[in-house]
mmCIF file as gemmi writes it, N, C-alpha and C atoms, coordinates in Angstrom:
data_model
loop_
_atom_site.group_PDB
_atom_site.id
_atom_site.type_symbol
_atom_site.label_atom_id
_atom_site.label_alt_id
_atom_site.label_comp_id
_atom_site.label_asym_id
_atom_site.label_entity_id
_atom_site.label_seq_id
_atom_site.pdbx_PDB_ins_code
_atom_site.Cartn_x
_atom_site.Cartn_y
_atom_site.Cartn_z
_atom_site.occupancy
_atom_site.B_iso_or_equiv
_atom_site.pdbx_formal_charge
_atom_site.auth_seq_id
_atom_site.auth_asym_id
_atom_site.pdbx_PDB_model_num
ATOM 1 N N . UNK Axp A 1 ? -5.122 6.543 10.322 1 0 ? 1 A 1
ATOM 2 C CA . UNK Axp A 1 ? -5.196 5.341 9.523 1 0 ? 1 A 1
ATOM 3 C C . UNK Axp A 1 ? -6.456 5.439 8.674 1 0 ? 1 A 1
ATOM 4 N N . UNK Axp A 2 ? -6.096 5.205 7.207 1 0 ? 2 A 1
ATOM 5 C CA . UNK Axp A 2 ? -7.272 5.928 6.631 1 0 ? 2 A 1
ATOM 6 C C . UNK Axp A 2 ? -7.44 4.094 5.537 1 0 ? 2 A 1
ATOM 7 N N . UNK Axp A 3 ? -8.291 3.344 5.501 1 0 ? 3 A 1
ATOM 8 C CA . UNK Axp A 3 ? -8.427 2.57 4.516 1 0 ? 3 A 1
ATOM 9 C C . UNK Axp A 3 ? -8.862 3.273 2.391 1 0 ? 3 A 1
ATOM 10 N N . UNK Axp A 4 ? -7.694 2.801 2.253 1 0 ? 4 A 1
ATOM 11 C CA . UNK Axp A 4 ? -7.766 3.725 0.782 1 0 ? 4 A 1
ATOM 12 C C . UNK Axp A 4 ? -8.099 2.898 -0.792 1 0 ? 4 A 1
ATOM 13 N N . UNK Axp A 5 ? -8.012 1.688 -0.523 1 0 ? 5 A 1
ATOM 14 C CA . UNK Axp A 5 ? -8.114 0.548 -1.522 1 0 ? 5 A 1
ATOM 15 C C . UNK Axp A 5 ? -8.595 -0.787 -0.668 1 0 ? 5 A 1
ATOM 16 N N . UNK Axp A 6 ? -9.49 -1.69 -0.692 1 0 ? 6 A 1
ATOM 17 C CA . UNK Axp A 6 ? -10.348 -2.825 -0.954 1 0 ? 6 A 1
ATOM 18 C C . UNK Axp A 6 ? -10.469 -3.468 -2.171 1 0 ? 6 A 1
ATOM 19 N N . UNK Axp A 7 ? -10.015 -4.766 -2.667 1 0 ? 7 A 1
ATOM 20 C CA . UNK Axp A 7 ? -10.485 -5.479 -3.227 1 0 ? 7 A 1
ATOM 21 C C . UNK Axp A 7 ? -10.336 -6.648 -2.596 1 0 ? 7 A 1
ATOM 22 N N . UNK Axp A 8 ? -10.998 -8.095 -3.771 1 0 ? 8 A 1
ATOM 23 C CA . UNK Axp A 8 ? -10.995 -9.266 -3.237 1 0 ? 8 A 1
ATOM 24 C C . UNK Axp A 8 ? -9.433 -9.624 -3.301 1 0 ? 8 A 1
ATOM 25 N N . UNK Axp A 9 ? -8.231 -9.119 -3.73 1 0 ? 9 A 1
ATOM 26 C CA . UNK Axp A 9 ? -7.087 -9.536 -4.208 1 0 ? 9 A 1
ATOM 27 C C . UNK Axp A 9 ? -6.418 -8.627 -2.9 1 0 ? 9 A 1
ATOM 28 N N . UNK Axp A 10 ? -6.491 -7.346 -3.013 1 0 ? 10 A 1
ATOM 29 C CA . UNK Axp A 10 ? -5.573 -6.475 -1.948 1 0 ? 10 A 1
ATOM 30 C C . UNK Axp A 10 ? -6.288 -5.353 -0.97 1 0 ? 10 A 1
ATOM 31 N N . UNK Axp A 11 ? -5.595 -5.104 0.173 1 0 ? 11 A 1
ATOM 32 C CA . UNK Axp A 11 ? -6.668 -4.119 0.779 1 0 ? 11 A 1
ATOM 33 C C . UNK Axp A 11 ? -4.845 -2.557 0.345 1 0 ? 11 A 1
ATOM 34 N N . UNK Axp A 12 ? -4.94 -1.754 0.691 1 0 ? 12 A 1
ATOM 35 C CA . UNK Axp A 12 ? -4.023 -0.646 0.973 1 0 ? 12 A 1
ATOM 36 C C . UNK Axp A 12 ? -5.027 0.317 2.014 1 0 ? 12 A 1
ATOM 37 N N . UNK Axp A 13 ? -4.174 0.716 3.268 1 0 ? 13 A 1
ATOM 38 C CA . UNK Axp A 13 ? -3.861 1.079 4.11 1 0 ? 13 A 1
ATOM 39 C C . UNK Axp A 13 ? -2.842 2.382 4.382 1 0 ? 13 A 1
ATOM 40 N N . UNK Axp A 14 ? -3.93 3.677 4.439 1 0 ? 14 A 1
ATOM 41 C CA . UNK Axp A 14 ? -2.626 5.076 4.575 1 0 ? 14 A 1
ATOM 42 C C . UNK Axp A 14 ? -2.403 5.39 5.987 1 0 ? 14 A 1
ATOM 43 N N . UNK Axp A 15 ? -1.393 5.554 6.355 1 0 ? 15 A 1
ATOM 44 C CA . UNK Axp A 15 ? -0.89 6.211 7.71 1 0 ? 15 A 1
ATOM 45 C C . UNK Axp A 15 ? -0.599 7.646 7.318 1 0 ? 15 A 1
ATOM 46 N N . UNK Axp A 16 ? -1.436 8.81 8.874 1 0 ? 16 A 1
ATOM 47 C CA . UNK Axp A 16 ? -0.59 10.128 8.075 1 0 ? 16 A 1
ATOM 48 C C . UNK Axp A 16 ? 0.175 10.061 8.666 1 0 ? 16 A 1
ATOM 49 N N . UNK Axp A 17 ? 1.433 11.234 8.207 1 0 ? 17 A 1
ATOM 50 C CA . UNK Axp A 17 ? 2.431 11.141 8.683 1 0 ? 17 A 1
ATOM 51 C C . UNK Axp A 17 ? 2.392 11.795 10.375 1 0 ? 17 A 1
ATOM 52 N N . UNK Axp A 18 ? 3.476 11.353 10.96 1 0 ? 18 A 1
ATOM 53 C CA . UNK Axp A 18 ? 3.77 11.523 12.659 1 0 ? 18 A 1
ATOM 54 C C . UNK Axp A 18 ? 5.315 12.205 12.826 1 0 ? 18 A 1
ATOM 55 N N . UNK Axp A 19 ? 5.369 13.243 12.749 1 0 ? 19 A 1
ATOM 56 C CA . UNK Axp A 19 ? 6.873 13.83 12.86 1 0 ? 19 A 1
ATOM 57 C C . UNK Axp A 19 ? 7.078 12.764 14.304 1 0 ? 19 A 1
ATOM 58 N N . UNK Axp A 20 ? 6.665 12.898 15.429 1 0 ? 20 A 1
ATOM 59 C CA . UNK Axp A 20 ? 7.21 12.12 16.791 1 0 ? 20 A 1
ATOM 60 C C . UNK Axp A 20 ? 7.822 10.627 16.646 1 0 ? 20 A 1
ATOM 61 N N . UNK Axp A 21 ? 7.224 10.109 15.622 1 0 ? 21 A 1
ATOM 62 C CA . UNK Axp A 21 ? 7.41 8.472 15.025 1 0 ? 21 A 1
ATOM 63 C C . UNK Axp A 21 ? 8.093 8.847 13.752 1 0 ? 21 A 1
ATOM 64 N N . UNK Axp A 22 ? 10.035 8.353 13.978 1 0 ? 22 A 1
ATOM 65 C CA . UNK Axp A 22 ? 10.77 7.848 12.747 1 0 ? 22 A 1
ATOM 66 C C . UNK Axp A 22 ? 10.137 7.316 11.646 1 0 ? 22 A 1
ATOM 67 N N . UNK Axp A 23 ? 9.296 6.124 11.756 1 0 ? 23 A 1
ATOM 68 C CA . UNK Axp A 23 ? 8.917 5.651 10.58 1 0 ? 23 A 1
ATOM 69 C C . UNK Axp A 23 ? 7.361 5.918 9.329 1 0 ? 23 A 1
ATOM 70 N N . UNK Axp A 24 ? 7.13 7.123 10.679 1 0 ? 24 A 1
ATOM 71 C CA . UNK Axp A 24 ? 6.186 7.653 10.056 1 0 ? 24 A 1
ATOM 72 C C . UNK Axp A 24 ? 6.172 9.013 9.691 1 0 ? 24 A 1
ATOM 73 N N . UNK Axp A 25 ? 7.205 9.381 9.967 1 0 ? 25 A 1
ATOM 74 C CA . UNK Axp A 25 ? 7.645 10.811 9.657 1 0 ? 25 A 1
ATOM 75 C C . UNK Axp A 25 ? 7.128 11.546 8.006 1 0 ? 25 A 1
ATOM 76 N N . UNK Axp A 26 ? 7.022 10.885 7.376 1 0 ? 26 A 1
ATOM 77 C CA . UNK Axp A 26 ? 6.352 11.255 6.065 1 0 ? 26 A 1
ATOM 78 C C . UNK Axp A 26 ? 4.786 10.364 5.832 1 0 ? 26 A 1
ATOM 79 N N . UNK Axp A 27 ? 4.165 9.778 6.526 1 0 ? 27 A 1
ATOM 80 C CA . UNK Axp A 27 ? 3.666 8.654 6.905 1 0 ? 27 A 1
ATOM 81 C C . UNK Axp A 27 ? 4.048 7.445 6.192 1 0 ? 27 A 1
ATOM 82 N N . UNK Axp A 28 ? 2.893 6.797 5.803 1 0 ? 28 A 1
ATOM 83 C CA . UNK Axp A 28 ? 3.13 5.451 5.221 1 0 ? 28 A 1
ATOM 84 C C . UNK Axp A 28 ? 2 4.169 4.831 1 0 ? 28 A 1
ATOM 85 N N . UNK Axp A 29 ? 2.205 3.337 4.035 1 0 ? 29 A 1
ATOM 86 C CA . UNK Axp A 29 ? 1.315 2.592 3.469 1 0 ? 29 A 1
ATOM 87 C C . UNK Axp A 29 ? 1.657 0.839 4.258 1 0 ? 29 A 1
ATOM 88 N N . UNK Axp A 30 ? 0.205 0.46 4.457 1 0 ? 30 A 1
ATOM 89 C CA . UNK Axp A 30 ? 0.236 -0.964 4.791 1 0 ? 30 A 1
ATOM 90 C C . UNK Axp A 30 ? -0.513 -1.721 3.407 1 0 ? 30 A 1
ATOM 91 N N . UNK Axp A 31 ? 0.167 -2.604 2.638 1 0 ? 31 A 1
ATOM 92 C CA . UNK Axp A 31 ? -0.511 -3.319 1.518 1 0 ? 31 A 1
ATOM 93 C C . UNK Axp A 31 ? -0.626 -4.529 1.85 1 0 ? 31 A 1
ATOM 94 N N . UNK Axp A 32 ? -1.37 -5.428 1.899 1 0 ? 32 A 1
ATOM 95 C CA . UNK Axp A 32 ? -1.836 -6.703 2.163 1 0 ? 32 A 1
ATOM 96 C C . UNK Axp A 32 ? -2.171 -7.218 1.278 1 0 ? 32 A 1
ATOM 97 N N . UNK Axp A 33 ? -1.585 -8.189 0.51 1 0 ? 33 A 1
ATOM 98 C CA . UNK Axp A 33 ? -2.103 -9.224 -0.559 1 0 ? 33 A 1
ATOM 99 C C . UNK Axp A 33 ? -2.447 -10.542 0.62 1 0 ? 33 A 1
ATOM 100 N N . UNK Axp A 34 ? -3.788 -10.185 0.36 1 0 ? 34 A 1
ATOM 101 C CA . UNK Axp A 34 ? -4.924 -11.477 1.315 1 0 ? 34 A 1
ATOM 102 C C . UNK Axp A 34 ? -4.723 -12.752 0.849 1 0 ? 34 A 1
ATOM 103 N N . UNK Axp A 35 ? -4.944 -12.846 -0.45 1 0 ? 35 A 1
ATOM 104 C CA . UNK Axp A 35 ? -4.519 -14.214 -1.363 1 0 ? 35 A 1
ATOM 105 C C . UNK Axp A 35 ? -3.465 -14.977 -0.989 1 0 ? 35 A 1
ATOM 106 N N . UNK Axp A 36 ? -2.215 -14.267 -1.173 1 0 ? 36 A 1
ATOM 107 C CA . UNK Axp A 36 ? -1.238 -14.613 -0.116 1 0 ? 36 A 1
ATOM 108 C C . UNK Axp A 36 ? -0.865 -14.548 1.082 1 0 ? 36 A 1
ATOM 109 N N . UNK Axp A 37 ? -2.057 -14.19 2.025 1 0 ? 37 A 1
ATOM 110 C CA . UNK Axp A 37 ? -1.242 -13.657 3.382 1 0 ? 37 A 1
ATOM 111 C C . UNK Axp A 37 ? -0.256 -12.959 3.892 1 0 ? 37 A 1
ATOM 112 N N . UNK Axp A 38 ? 0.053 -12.099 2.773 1 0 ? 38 A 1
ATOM 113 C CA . UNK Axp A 38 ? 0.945 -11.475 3.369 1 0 ? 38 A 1
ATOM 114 C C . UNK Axp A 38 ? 0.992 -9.852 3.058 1 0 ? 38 A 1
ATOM 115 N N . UNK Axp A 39 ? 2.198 -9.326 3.938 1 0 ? 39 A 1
ATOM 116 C CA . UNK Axp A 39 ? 1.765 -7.68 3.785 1 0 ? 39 A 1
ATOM 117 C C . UNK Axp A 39 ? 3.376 -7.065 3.581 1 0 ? 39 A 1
ATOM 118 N N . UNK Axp A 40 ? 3.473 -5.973 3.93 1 0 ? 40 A 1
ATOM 119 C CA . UNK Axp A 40 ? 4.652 -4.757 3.498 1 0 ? 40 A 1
ATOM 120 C C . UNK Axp A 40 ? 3.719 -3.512 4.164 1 0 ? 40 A 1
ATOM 121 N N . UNK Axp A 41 ? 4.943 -2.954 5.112 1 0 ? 41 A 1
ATOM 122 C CA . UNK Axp A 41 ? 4.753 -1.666 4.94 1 0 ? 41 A 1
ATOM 123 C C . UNK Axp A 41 ? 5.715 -0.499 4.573 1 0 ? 41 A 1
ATOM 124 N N . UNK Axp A 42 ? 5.528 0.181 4.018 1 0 ? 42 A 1
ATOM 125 C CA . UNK Axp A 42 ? 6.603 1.3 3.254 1 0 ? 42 A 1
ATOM 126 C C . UNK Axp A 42 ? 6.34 2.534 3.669 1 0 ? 42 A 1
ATOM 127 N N . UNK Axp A 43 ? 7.749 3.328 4.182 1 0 ? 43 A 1
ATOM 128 C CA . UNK Axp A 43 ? 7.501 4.523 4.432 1 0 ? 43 A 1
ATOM 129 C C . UNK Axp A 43 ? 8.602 4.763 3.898 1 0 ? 43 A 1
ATOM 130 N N . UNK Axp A 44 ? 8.653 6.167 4.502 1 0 ? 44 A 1
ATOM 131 C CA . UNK Axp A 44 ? 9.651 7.081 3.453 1 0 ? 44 A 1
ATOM 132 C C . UNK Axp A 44 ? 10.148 7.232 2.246 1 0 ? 44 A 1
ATOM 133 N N . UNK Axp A 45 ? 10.886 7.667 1.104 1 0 ? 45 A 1
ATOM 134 C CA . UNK Axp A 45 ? 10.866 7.618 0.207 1 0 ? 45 A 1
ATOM 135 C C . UNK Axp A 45 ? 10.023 6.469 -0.454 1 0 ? 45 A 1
ATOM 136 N N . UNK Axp A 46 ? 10.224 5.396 -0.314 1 0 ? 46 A 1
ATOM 137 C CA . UNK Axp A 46 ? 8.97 3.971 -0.849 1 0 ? 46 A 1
ATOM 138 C C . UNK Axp A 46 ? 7.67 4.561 -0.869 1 0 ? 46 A 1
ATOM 139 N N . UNK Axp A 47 ? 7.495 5.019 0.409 1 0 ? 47 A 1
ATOM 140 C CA . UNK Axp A 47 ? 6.129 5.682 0.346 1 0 ? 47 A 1
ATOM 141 C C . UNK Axp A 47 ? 5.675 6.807 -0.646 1 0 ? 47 A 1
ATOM 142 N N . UNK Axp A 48 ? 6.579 7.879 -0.659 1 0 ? 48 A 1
ATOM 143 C CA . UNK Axp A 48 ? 6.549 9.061 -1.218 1 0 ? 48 A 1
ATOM 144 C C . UNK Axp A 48 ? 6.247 8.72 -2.846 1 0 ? 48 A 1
ATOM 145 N N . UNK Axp A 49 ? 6.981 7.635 -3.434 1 0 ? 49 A 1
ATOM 146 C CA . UNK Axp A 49 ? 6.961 7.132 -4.472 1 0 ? 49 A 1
ATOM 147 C C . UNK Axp A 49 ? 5.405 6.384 -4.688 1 0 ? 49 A 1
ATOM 148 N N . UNK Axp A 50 ? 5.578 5.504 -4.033 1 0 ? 50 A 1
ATOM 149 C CA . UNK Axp A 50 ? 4.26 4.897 -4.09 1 0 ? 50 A 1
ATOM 150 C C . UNK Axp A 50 ? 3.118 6.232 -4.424 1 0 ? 50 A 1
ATOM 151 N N . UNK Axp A 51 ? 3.055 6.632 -3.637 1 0 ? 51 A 1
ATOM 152 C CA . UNK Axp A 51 ? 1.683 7.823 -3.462 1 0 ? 51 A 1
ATOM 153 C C . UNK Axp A 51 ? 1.715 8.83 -5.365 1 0 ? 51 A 1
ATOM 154 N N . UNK Axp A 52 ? 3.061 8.86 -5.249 1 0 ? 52 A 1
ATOM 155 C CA . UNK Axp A 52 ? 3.323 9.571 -6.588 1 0 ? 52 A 1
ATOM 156 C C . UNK Axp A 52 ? 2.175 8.88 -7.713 1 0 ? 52 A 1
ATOM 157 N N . UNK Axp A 53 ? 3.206 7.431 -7.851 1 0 ? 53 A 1
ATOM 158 C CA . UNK Axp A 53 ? 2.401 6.732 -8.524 1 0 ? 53 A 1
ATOM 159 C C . UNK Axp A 53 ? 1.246 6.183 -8.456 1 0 ? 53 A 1
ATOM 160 N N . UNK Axp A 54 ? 0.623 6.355 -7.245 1 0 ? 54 A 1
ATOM 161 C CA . UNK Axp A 54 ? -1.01 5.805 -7.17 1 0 ? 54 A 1
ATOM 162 C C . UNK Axp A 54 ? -1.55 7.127 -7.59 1 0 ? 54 A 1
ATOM 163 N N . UNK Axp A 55 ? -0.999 8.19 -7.327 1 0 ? 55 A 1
ATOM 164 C CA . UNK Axp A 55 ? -1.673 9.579 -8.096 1 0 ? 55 A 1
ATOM 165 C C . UNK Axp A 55 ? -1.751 9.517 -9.825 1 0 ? 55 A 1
ATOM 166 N N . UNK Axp A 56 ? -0.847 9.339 -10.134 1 0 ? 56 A 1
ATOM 167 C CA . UNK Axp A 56 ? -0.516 8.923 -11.932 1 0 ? 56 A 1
ATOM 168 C C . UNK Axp A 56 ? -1.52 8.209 -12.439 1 0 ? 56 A 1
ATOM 169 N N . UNK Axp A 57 ? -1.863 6.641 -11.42 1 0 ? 57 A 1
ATOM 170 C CA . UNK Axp A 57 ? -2.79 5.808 -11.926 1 0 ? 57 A 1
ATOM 171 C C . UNK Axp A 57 ? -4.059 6.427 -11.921 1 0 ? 57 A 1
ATOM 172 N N . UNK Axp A 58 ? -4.175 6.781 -10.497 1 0 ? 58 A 1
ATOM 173 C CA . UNK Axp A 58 ? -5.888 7.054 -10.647 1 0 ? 58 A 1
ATOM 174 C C . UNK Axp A 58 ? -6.025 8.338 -11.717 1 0 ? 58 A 1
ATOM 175 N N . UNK Axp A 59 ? -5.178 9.371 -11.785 1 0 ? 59 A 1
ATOM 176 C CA . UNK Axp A 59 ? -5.501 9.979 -12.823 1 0 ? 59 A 1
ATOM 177 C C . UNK Axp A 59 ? -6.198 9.841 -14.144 1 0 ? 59 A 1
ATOM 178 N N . UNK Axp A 60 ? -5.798 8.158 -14.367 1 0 ? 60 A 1
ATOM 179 C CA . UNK Axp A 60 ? -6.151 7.253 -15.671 1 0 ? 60 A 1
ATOM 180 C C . UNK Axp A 60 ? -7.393 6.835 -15.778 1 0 ? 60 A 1
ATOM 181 N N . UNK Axp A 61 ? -8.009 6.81 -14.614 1 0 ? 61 A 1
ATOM 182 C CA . UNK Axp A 61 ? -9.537 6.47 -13.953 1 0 ? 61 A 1
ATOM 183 C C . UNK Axp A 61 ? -9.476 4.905 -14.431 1 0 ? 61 A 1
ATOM 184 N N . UNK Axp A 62 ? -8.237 3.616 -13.845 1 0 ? 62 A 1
ATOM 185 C CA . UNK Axp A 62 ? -8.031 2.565 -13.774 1 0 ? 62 A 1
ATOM 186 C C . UNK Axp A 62 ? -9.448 1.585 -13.111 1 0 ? 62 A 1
ATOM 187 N N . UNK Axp A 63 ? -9.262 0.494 -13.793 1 0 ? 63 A 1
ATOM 188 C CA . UNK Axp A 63 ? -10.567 -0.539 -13.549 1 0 ? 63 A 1
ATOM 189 C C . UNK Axp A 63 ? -9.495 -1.15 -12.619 1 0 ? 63 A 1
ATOM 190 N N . UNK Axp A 64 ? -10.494 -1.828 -11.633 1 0 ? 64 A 1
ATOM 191 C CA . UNK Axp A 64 ? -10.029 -2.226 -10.179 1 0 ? 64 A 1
ATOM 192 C C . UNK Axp A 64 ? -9.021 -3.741 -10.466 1 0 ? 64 A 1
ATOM 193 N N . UNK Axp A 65 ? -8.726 -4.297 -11.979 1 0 ? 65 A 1
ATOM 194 C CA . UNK Axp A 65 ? -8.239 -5.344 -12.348 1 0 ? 65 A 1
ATOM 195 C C . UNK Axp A 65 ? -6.575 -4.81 -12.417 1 0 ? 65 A 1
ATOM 196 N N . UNK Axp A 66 ? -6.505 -2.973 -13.147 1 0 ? 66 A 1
ATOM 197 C CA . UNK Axp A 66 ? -5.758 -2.326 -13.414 1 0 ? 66 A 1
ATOM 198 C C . UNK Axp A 66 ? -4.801 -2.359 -11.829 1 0 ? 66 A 1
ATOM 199 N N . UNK Axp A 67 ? -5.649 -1.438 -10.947 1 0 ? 67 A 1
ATOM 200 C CA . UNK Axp A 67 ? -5.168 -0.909 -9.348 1 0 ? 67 A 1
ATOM 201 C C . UNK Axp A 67 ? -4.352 -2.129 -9.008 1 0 ? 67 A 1
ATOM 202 N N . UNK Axp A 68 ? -5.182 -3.828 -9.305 1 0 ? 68 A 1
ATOM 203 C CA . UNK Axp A 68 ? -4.473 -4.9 -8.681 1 0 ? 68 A 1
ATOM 204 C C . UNK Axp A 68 ? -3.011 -5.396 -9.038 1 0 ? 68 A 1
ATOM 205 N N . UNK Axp A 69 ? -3.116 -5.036 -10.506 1 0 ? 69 A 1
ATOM 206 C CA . UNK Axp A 69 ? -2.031 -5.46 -11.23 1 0 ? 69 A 1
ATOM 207 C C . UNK Axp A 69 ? -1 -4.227 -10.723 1 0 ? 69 A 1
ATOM 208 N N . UNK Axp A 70 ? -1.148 -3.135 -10.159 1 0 ? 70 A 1
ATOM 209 C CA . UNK Axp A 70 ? -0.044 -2.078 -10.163 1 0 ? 70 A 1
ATOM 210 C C . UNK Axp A 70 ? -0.007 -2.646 -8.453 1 0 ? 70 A 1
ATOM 211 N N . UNK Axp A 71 ? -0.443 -2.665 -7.727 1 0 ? 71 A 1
ATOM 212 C CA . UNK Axp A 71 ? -0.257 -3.717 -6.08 1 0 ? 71 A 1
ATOM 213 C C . UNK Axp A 71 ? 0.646 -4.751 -6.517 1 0 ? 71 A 1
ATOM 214 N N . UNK Axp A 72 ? 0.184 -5.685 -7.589 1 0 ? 72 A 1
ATOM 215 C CA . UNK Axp A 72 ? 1.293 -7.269 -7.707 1 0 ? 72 A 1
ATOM 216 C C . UNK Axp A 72 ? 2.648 -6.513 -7.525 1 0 ? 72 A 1
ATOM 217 N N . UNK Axp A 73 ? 3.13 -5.509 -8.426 1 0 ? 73 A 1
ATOM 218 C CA . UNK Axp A 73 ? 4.346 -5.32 -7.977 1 0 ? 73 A 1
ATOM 219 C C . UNK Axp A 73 ? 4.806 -5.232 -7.071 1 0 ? 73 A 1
ATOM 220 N N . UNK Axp A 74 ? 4.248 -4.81 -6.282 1 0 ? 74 A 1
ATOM 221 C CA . UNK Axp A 74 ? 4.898 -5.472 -4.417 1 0 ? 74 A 1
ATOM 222 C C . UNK Axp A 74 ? 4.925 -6.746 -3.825 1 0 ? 74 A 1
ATOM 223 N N . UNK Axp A 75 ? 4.392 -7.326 -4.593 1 0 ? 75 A 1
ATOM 224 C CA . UNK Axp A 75 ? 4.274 -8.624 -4.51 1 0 ? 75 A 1
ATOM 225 C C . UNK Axp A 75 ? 5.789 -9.212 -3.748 1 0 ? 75 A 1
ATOM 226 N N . UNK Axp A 76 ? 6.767 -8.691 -4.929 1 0 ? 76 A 1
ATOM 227 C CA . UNK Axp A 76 ? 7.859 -9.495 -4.264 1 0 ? 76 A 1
ATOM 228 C C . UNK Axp A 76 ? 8.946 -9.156 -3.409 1 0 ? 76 A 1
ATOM 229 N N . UNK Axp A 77 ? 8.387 -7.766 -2.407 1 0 ? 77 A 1
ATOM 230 C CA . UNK Axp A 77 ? 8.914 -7.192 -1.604 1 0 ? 77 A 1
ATOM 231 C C . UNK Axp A 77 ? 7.995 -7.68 -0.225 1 0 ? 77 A 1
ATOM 232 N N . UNK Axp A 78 ? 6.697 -8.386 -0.424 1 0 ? 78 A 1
ATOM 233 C CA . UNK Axp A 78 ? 5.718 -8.562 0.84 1 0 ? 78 A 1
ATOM 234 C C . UNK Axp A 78 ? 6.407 -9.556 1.404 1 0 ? 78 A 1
ATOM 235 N N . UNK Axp A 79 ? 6.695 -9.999 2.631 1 0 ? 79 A 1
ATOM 236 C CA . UNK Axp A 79 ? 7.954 -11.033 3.307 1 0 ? 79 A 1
ATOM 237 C C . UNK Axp A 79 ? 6.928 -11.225 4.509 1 0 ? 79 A 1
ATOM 238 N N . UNK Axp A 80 ? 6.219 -10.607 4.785 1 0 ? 80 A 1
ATOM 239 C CA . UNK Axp A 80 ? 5.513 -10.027 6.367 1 0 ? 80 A 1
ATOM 240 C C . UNK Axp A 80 ? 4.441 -11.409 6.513 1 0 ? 80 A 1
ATOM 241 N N . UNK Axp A 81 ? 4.33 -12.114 6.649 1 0 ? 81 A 1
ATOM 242 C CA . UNK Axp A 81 ? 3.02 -12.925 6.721 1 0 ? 81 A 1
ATOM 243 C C . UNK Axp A 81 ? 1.91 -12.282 7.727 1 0 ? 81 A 1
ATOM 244 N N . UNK Axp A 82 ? 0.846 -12.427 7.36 1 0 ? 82 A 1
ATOM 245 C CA . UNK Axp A 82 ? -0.854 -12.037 7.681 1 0 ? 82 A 1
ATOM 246 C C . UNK Axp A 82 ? -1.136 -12.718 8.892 1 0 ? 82 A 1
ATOM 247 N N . UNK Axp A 83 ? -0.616 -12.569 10.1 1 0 ? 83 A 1
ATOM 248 C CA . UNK Axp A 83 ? -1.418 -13.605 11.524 1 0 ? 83 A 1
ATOM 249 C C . UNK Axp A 83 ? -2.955 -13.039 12.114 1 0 ? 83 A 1
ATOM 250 N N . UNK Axp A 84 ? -3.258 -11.842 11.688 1 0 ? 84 A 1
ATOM 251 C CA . UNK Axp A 84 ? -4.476 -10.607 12.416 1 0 ? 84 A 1
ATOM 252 C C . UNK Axp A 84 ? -4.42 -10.087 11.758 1 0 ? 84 A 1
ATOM 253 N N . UNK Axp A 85 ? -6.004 -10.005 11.033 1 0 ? 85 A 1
ATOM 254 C CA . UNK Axp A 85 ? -6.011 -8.671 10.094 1 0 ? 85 A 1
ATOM 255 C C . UNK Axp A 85 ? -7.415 -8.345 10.196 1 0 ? 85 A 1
């Protein structure tokens, strides 16, 4: 579990992958929009994608307003509410 993104808006969260664990078999990302309380986690292909595209962004050397706005898009896949974090 590696913490990979912090801001005041979102944290992201990498899992490596675990051949022994199905859902981590490629690993996987925990995203938490704090603002809202709530989270998502994505593995497999979601993941694979995700990582693609967080590679693309940072390539761009994105301002941390940028990183947040490419997180909102999960926005409306996060269902998970925040009880412990």
């Amino acid at each position: 579990m590696n913490l990979i993104y912090n801001s005041e808006q979102y944290s992201v969260v990498e899992f490596g992958a675990d051949r022994n664990l199905e859902a981590l078999r490629f690993g996987g990302y925990e995203i938490v929009d704090k603002g809202g309380k709530r989270e998502i986690f994505i593995a497999g292909v979601l993941a694979q994608n995700f990582r693609r595209d967080v590679n693309e962004l940072i390539a761009n050397e994105p301002t941390m307003a940028e990183i947040d706005e490419f997180l909102g898009s999960y926005d409306v896949l996060m269902s998970q509410p925040v009880l412990l974090h």
